[in-house]
VEXBATI-550009 format. One record per residue (C-alpha): residue in three letters; residue number from 1; x, y, z. Coordinates in Angstrom, 2 decimals, always signed. Example, Ala and Ser with C-alpha at 12.3 -4.5 7.8 and 13.67 -1.06 7.14 Angstrom:
<nodes>
{node 'ALA' 1 {+12.30 -4.50 +7.80}}
{node 'SER' 2 {+13.67 -1.06 +7.14}}
</nodes>
This chain:
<nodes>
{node 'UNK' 1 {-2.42 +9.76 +23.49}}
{node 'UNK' 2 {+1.35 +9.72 +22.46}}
{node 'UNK' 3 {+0.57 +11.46 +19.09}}
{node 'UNK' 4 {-1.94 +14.14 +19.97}}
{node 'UNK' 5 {-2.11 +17.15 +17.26}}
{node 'UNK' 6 {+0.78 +15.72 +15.43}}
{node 'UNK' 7 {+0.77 +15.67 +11.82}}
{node 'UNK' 8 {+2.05 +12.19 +10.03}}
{node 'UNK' 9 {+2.66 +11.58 +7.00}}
{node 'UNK' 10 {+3.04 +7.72 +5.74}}
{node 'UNK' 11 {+4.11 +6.86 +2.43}}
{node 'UNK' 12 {+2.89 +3.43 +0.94}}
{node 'UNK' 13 {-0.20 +3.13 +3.10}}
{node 'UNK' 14 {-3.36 +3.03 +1.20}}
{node 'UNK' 15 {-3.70 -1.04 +1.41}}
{node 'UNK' 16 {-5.88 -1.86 +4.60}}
{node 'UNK' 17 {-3.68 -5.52 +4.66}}
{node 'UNK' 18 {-0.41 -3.79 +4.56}}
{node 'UNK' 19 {+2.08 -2.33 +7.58}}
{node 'UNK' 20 {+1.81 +1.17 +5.92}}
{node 'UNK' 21 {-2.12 +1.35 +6.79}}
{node 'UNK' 22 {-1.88 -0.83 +9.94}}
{node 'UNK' 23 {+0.54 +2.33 +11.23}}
{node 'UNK' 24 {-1.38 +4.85 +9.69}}
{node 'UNK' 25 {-4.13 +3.45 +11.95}}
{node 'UNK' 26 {-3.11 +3.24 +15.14}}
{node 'UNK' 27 {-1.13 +6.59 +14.95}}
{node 'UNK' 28 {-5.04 +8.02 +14.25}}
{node 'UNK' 29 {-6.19 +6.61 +17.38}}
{node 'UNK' 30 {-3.47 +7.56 +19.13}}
{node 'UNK' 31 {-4.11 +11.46 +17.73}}
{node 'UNK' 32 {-2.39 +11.95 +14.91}}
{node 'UNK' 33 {-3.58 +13.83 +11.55}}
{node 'UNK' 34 {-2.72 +11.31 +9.35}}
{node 'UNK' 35 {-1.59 +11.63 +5.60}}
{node 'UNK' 36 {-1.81 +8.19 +3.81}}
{node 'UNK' 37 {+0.97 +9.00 +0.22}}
{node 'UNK' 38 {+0.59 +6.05 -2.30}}
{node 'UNK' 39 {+0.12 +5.17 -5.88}}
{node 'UNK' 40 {-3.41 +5.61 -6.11}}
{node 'UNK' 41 {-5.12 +8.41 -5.17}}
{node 'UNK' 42 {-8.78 +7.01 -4.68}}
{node 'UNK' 43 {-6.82 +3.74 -3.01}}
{node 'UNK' 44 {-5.37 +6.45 -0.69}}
{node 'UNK' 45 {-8.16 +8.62 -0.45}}
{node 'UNK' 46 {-10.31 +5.83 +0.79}}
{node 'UNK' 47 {-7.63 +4.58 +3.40}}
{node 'UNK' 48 {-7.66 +8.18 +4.61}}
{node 'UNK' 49 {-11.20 +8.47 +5.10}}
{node 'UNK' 50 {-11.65 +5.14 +6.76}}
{node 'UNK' 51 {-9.86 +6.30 +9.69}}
{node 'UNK' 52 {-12.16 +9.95 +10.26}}
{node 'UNK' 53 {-12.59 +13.31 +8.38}}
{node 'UNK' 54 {-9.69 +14.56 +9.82}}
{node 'UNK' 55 {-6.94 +13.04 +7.87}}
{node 'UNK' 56 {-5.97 +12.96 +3.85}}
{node 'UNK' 57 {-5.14 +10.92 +1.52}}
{node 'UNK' 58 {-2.65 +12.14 -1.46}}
{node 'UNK' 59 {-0.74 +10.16 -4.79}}
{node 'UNK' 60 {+2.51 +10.25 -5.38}}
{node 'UNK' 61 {+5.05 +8.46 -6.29}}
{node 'UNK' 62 {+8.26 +8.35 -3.71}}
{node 'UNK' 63 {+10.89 +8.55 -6.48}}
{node 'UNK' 64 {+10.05 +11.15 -8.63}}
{node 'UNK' 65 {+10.60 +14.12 -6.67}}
{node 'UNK' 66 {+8.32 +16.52 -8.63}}
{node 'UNK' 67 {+5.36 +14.64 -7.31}}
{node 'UNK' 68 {+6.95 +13.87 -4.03}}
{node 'UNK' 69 {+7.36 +18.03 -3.96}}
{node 'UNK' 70 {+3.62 +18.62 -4.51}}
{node 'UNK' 71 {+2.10 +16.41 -1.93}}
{node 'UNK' 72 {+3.84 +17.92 +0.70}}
{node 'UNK' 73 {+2.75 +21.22 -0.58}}
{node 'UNK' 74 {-0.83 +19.57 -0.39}}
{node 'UNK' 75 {-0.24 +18.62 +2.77}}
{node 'UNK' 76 {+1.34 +22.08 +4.43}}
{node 'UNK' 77 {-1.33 +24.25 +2.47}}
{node 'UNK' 78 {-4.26 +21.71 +4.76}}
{node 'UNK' 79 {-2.07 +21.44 +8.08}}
{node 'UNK' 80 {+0.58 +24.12 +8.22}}
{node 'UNK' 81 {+3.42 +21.47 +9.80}}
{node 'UNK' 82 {+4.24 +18.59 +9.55}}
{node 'UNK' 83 {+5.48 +16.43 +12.58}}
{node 'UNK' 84 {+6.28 +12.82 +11.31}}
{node 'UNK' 85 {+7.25 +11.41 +8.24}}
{node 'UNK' 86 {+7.27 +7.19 +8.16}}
{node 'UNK' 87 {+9.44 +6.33 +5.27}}
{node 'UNK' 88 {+7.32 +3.38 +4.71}}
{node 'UNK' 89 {+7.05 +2.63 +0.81}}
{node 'UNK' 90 {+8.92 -0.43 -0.86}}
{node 'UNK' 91 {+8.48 -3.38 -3.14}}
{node 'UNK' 92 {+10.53 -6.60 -3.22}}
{node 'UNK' 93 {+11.36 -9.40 -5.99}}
{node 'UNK' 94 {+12.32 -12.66 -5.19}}
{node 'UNK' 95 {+15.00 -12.92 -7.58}}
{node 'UNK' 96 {+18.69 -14.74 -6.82}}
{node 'UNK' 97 {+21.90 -13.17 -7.53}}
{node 'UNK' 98 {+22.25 -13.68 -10.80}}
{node 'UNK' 99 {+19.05 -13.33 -12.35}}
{node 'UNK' 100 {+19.11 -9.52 -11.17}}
{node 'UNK' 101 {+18.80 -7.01 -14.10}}
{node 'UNK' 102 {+19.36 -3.43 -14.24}}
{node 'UNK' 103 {+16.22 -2.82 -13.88}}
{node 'UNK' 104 {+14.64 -4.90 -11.46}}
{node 'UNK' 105 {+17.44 -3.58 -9.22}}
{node 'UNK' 106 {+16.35 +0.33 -10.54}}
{node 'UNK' 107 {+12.64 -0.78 -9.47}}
{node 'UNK' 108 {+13.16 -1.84 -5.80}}
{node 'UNK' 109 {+16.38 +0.71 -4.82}}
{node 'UNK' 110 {+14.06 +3.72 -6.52}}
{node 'UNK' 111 {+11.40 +2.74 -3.71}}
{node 'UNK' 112 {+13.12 +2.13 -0.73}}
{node 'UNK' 113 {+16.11 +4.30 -1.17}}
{node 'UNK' 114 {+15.54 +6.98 -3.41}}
{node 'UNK' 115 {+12.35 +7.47 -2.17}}
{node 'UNK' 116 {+13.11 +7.59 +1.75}}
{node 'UNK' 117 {+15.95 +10.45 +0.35}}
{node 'UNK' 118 {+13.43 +12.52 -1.50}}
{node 'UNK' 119 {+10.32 +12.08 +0.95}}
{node 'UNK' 120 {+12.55 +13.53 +3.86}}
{node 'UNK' 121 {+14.50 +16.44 +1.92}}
{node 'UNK' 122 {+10.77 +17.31 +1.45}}
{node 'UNK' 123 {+10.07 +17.44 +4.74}}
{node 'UNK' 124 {+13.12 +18.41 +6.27}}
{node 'UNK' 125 {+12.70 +22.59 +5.33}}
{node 'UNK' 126 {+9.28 +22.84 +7.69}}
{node 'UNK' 127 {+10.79 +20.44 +10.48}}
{node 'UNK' 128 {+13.95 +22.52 +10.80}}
{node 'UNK' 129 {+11.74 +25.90 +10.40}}
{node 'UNK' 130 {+9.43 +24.13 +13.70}}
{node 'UNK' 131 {+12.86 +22.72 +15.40}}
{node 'UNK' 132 {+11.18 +19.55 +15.65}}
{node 'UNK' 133 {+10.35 +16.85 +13.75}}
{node 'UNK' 134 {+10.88 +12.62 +13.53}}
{node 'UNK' 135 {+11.44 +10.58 +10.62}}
{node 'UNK' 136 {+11.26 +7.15 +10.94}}
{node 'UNK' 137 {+12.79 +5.28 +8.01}}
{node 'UNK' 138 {+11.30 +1.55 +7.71}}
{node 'UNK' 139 {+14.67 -1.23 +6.71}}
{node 'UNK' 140 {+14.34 -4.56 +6.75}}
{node 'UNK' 141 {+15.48 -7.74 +8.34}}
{node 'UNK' 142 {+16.74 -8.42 +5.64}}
{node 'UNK' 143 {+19.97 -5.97 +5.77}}
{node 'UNK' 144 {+20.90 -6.77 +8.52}}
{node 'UNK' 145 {+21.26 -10.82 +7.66}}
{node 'UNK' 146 {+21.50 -10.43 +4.02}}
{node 'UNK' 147 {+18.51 -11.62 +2.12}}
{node 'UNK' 148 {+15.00 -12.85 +2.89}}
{node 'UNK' 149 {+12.26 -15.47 +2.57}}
{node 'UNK' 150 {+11.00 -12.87 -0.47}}
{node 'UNK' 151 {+13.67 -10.47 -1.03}}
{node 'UNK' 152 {+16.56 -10.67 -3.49}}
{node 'UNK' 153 {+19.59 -9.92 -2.87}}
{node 'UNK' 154 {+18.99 -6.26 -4.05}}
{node 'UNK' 155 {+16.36 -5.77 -1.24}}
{node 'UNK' 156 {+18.71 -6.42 +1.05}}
{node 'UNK' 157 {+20.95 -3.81 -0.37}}
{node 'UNK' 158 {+18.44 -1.25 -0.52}}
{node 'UNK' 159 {+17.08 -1.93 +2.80}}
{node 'UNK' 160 {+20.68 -1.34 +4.27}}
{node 'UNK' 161 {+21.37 +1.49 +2.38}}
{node 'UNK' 162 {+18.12 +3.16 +4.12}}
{node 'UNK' 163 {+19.82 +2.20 +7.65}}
{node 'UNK' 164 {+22.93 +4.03 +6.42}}
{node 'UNK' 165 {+21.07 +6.94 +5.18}}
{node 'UNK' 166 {+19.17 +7.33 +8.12}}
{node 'UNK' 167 {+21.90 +6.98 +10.46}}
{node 'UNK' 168 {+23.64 +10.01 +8.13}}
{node 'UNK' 169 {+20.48 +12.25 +8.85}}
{node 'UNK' 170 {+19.98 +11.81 +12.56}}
{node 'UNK' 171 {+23.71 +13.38 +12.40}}
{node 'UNK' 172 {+22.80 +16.17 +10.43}}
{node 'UNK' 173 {+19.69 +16.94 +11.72}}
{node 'UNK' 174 {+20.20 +16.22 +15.38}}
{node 'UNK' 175 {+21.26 +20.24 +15.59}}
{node 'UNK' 176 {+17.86 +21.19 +14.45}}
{node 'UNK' 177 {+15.98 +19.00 +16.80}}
{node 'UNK' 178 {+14.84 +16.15 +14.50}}
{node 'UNK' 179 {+15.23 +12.67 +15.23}}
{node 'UNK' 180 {+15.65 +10.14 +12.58}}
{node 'UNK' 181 {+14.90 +6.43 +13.35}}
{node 'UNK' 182 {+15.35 +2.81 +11.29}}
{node 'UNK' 183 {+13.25 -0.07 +12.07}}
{node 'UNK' 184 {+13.12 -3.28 +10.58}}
{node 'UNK' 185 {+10.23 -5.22 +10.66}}
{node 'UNK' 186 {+10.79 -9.14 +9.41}}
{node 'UNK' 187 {+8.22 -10.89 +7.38}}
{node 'UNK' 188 {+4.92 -10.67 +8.09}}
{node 'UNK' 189 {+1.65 -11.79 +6.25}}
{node 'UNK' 190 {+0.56 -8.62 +3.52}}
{node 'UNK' 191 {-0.71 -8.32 +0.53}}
{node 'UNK' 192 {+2.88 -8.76 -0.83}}
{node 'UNK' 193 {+3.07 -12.14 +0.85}}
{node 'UNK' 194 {-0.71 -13.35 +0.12}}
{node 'UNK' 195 {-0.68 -16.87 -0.01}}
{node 'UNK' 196 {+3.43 -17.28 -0.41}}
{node 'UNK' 197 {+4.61 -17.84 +3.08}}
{node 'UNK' 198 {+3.53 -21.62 +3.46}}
{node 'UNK' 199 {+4.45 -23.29 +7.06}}
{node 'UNK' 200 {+7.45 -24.92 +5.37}}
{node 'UNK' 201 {+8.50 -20.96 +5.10}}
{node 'UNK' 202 {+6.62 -20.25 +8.45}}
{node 'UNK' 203 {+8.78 -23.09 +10.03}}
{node 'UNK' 204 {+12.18 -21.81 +8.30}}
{node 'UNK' 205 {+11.83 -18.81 +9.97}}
{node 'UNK' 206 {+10.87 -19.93 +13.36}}
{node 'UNK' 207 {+14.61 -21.95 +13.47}}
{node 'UNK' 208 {+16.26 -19.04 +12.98}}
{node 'UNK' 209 {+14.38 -17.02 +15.53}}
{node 'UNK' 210 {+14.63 -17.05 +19.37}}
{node 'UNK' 211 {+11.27 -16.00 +20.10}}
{node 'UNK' 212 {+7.77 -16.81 +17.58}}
{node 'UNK' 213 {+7.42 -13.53 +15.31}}
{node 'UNK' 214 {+3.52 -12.32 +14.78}}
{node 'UNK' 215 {+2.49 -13.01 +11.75}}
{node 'UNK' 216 {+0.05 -9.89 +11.77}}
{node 'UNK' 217 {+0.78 -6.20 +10.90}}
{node 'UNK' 218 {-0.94 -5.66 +14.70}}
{node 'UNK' 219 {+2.77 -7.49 +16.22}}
{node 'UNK' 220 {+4.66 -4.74 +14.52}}
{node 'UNK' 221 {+3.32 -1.75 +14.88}}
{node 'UNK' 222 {+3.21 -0.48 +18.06}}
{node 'UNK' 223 {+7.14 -0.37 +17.52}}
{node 'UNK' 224 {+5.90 +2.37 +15.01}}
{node 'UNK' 225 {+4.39 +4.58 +17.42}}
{node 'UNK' 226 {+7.10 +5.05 +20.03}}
{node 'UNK' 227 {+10.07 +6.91 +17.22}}
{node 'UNK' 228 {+7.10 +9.37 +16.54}}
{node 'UNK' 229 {+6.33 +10.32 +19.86}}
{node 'UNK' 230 {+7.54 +12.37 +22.42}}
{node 'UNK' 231 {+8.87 +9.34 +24.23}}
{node 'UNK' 232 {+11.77 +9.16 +21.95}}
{node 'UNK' 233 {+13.18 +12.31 +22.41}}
{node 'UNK' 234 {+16.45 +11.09 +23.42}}
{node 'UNK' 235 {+16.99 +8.66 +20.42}}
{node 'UNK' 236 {+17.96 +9.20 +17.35}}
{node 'UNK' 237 {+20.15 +7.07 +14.89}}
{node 'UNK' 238 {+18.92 +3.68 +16.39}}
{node 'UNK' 239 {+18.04 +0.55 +14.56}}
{node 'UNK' 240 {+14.89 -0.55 +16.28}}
{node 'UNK' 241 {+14.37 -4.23 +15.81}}
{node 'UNK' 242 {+11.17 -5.21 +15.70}}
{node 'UNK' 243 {+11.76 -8.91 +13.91}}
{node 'UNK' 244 {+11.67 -11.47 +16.70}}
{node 'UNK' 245 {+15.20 -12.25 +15.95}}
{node 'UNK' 246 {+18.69 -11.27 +17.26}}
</nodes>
């Protein structure tokens, strides 16, 4: 098993049709005590439990760092370390240029950016105290060729301001042994994309790609696994595409 004993935690996880859970899932079965973080505490409480007794499922939202504070608390008080932390949470608005408002671009760079800062300072204490630890940061496509079947134009911005951020962390923290990783999945059918990516979108996408992309969360994951393993020892401050594209 590549995670054995490890603890993970995974922020925006608790739906069982979204990438969050799909990870959260196969990190369990590859040994990992799993902590699902989302809105909801039943909807995360009920992901947790689907995957065994010995994993939890906490609420809290990414950007406000009070709560962000107290689930990690939660989860130190149950496990005593934490190992991984998958930046995972994020929304998106399919909104052009102009039609951006303050705060539609508050809603989605409050997710994905603020919320991959405060999640790791959070974590970053106990990982230096082991002198170990891997944080994998989840991007986008989407910054890297500026925008996105669903994201606006302020998606992509947040998206590449978490490869930036991440890339500044793995230099900080390489001295204290902990790896920080970006990946960035491309689109793939979720509960965000339920019933919006029609094969005129499906077929958009495939002339822009070299190789067909999976559609399912099952494609992308095992990309997930490898940053929070032992296997990656020697990386840190990669982008690890995991898009079908180039």
């Amino acid at each position: 098993m590549l995670l054995k004993d490890k603890v993970a935690v995974i922020t925006g996880a608790a739906s069982v049709r979204g990438l969050g859970f799909a990870t959260a899932k196969l990190y369990a079965e590859q040994g990992a005590k799993v902590v699902i973080i989302d809105l909801n505490a039943d909807a995360s409480q009920a992901a947790a439990a689907s995957l065994g007794e010995a994993h939890l499922g906490l609420a809290a939202n990414v950007s406000n760092e009070q709560q962000v504070n107290a689930a990690i608390e939660q989860v130190l008080g149950k496990y005593g370390r934490i190992d991984i932390l998958v930046n995972n949470a994020g929304i998106t608005q399919p909104i052009k240029l102009m039609d951006i408002k303050r705060e539609n671009y508050d809603a989605v760079l409050d997710v994905s950016l603020r919320g991959t800062l405060l999640m790791s300072q959070a974590v970053i204490p106990t990982m230096r105290a082991q002198q170990s630890g891997s944080i994998v940061c989840i991007s986008s496509v989407s910054a890297q060729r500026g925008g996105g079947i669903f994201g606006g134009p302020h998606y992509s911005a947040a998206k590449a301001g978490v490869l930036g951020l991440a890339k500044a962390m793995a230099r900080e923290l390489g001295p204290d042994n902990v790896r920080v990783n970006c990946i960035t999945p491309g689109l793939i059918q979720t509960d965000i994309t339920a019933g919006k990516l029609s094969d005129e979108m499906k077929t958009a996408i495939l002339a822009g790609n070299p190789a067909e992309p999976s559609w399912r969360c099952a494609g992308y994951c095992p990309g997930r696994a490898v940053p929070g393993s032992d296997l990656s020892s020697y990386s840190t401050g990669i982008t690890l595409d995991v898009n079908a594209a180039c």
